[in-house]
C-alpha positions as a Python dict, from the first residue, in 0.01 Angstrom:
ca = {
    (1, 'X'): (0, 0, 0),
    (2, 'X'): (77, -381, 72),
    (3, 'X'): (438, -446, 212),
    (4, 'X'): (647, -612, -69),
    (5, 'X'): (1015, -721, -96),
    (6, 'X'): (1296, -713, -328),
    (7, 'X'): (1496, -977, -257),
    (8, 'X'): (1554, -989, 112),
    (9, 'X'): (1479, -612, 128),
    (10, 'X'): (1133, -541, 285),
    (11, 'X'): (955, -184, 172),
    (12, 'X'): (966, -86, 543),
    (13, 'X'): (1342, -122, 507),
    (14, 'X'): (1341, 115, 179),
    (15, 'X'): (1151, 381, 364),
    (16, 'X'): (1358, 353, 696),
    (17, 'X'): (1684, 418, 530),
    (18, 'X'): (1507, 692, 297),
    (19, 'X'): (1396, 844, 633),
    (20, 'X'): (1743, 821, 789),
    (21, 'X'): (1909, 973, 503),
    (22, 'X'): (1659, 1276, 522),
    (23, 'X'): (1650, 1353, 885),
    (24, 'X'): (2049, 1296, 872),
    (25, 'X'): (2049, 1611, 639),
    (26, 'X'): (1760, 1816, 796),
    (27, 'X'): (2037, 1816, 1057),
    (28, 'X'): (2305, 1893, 847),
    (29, 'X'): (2545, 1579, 884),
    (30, 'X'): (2660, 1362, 607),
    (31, 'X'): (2659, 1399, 236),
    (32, 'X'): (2515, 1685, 60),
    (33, 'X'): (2130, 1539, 33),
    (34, 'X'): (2038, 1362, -254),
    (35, 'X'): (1736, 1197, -324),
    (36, 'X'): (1840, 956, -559),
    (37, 'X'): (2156, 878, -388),
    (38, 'X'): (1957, 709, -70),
    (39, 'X'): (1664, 572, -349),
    (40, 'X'): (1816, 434, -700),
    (41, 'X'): (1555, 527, -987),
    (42, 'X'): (1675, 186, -1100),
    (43, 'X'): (1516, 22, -731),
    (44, 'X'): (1192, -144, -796),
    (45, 'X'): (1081, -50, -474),
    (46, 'X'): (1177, 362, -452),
    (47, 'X'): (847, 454, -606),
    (48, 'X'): (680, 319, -316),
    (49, 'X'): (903, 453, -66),
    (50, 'X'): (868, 818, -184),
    (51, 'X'): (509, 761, -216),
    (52, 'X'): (479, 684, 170),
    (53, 'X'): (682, 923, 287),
    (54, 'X'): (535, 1176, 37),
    (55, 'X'): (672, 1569, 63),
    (56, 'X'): (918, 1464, 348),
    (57, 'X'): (1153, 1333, 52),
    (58, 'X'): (1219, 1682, -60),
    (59, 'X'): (1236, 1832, 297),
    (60, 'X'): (1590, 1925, 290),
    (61, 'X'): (1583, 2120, -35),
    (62, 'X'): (1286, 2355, 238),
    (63, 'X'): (1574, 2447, 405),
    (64, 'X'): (1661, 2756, 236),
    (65, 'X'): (2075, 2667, 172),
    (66, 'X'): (2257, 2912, -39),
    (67, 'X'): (2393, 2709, -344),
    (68, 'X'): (2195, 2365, -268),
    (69, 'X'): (2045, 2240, -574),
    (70, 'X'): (1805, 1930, -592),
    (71, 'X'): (2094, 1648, -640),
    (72, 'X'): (2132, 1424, -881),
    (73, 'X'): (1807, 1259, -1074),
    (74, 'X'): (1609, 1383, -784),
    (75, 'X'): (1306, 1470, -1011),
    (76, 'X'): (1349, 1161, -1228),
    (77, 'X'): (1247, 927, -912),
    (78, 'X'): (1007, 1154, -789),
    (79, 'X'): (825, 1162, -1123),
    (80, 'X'): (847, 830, -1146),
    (81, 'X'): (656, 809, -804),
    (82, 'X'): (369, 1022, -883),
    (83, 'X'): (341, 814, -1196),
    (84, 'X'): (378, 523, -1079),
    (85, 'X'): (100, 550, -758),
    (86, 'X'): (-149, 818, -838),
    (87, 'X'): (-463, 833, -611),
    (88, 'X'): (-749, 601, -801),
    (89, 'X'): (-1117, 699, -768),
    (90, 'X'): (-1203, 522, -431),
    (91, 'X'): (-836, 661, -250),
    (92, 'X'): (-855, 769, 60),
    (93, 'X'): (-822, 1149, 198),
    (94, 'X'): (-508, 1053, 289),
    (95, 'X'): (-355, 895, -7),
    (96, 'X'): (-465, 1225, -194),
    (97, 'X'): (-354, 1482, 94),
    (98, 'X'): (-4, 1270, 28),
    (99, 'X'): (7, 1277, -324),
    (100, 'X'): (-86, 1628, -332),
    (101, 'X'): (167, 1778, -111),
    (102, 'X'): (427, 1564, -309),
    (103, 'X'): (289, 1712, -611),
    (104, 'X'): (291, 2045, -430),
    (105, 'X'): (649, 2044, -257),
    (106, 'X'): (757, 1917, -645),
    (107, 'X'): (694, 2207, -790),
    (108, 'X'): (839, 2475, -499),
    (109, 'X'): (1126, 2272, -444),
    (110, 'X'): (1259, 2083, -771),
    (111, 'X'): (1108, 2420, -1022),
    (112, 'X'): (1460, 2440, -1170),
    (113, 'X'): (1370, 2089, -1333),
    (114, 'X'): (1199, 2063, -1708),
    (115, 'X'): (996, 1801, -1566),
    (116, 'X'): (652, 1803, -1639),
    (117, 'X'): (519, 1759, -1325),
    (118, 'X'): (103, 1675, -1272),
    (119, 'X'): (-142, 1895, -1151),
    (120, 'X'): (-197, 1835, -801),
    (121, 'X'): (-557, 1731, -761),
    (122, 'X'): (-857, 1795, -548),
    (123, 'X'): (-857, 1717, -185),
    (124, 'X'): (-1153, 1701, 36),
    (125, 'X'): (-1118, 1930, 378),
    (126, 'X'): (-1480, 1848, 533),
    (127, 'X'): (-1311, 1550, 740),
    (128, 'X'): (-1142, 1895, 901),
    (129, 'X'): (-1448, 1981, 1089),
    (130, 'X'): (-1644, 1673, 1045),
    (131, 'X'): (-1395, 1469, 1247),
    (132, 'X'): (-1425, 1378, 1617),
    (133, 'X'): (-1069, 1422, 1731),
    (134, 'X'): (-924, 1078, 1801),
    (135, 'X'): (-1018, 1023, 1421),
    (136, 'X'): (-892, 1328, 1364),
    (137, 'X'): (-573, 1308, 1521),
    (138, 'X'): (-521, 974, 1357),
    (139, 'X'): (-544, 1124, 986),
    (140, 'X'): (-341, 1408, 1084),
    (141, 'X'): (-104, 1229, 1223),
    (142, 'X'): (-44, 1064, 870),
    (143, 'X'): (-27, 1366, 687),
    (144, 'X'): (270, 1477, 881),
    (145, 'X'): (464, 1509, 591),
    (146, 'X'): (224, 1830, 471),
    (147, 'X'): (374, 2018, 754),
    (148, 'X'): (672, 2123, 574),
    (149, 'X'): (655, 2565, 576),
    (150, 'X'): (412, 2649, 306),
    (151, 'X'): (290, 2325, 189),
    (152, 'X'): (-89, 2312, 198),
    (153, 'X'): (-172, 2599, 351),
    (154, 'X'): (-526, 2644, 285),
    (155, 'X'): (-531, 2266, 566),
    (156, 'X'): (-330, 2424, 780),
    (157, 'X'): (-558, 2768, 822),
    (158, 'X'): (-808, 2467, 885),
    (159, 'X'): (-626, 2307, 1133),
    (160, 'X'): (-562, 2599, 1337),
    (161, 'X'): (-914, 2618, 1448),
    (162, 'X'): (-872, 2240, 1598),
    (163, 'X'): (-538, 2282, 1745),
    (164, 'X'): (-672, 2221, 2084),
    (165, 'X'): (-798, 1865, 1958),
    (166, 'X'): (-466, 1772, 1851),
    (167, 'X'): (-312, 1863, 2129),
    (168, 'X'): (-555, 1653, 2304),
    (169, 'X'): (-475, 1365, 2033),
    (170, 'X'): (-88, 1430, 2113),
    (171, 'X'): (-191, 1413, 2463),
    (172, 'X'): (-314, 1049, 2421),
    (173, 'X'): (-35, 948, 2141),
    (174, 'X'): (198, 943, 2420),
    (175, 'X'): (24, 760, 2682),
    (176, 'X'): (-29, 521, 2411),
    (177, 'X'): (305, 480, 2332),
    (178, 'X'): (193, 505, 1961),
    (179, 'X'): (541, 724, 1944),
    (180, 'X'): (483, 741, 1549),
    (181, 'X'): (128, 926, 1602),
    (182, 'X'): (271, 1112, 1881),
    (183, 'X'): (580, 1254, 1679),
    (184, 'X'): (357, 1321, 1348),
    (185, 'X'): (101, 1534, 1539),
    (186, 'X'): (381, 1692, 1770),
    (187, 'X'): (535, 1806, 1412),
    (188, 'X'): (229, 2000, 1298),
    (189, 'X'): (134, 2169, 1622),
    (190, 'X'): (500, 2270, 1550),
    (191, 'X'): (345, 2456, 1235),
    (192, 'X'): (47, 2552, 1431),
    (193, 'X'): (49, 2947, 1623),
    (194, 'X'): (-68, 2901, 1968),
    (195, 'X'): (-27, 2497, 2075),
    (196, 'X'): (-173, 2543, 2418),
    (197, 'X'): (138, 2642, 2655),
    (198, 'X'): (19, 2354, 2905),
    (199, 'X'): (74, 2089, 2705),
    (200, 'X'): (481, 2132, 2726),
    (201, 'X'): (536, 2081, 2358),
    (202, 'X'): (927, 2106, 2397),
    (203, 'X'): (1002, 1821, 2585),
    (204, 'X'): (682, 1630, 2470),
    (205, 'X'): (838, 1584, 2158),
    (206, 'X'): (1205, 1530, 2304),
    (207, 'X'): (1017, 1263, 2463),
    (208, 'X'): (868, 1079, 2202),
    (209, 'X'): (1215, 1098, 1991),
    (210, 'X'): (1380, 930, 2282),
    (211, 'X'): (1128, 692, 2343),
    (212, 'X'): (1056, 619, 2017),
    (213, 'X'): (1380, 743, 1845),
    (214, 'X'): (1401, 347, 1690),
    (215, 'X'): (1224, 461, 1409),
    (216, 'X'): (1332, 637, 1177),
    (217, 'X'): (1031, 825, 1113),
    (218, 'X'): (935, 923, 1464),
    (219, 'X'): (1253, 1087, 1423),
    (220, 'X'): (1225, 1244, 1106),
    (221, 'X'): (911, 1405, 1259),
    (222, 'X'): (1115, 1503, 1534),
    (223, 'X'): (1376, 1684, 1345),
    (224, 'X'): (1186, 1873, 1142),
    (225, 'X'): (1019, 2013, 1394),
    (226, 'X'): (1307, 2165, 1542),
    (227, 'X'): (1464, 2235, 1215),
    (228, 'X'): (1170, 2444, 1057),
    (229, 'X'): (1020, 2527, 1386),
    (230, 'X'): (1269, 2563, 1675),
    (231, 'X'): (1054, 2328, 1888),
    (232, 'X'): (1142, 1951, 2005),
    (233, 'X'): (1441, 2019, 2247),
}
């Protein structure tokens, strides 16, 4: 999805601060979380924005508060998303795995809405096995956003056979410094039973979220992990 502006106002701008806003309430500071409070249905760009980030928009309504509705026009913008950027013919696995679990996390978390919201379509899992893992690890990494607790489950039972290849792809995220990679991949072994014990998962990821902590998605990652997961630091 090609970069564009609004004004001054670059996309990667829009999704930073809609990144901010949602880690700020997955650790429960700030305003009570609403969607369209940090992305105006009425800004050209928020479509876009919740279509990169995906699921991850909706993350704090996974959270399981007592009394925490889905704020404000929250399913009005994400509609307008799925509308707006559905997966064409020739999409990638990734730009379906995304729209999917946005789909997906749409209907668990905003169901009290009388939106009508699509069908979440068919997603391809060969790449699961088919993979070597540094290509692996690079898709997964990108579909961090499906690691929310019971989004996608039927990819994460996949997963769980290669967890030893991510770890290896974590592994190599880090001496990279690709601290975006790194944090996405540290996220789902989160999900993942039995990360391998050697590769000190903990302060792995309190690594990458201080060396990489600049972005607001590394540390989105970051935080969830520890929120839904108890891991990170």
């Amino acid at each position: 999805m090609a970069e564009q502006t609004q004004g001054a106002v670059p996309l990667s701008a829009v999704i930073a601060d809609a990144a901010t806003g949602v880690a700020l309430a997955l650790r429960g500071e700030g305003d009570p979380y609403a969607l369209s409070a940090v992305l105006r249905q009425s800004d050209a760009l928020a479509p876009a924005a919740i279509r990169v980030l995906g699921a991850d928009v909706l993350a704090p309504y996974a959270m399981d508060l007592p009394g925490a509705p889905a704020g404000g026009n929250d399913a009005e913008v994400v509609h307008q998303a799925l509308t707006s950027f559905p997966p064409g013919a020739d999409a990638s696995e990734v730009s379906v795995w995304t729209y999917r679990g946005l789909v997906e996390a749409s209907h668990t978390l905003l169901s009290a809405s009388a939106r009508d919201w699509p069908p979440p379509p068919d997603a391809a899992t060969g790449w699961v096995d088919a993979d070597p893992w540094p290509k692996l690890s690079h898709r997964v990494s990108q579909l961090a956003a499906l690691a929310l607790p019971g989004l996608a489950p039927g990819l994460a039972e996949q997963l769980t056979a290669r967890t030893d290849d991510l770890a290896r792809g974590f592994v190599r995220a880090v001496r990279r410094r690709d601290w975006l990679q790194a944090a996405g991949l540290g996220r789902w072994l989160a999900r993942l039973p039995d990360a391998p014990e050697s590769l000190g998962l903990d302060s792995g990821l309190a690594f990458v979220r201080h060396m990489g902590g600049d972005d607001p998605r590394v540390t989105l990652h970051v935080v969830a992990a520890r929120r839904f997961y108890g891991r990170g630091w």
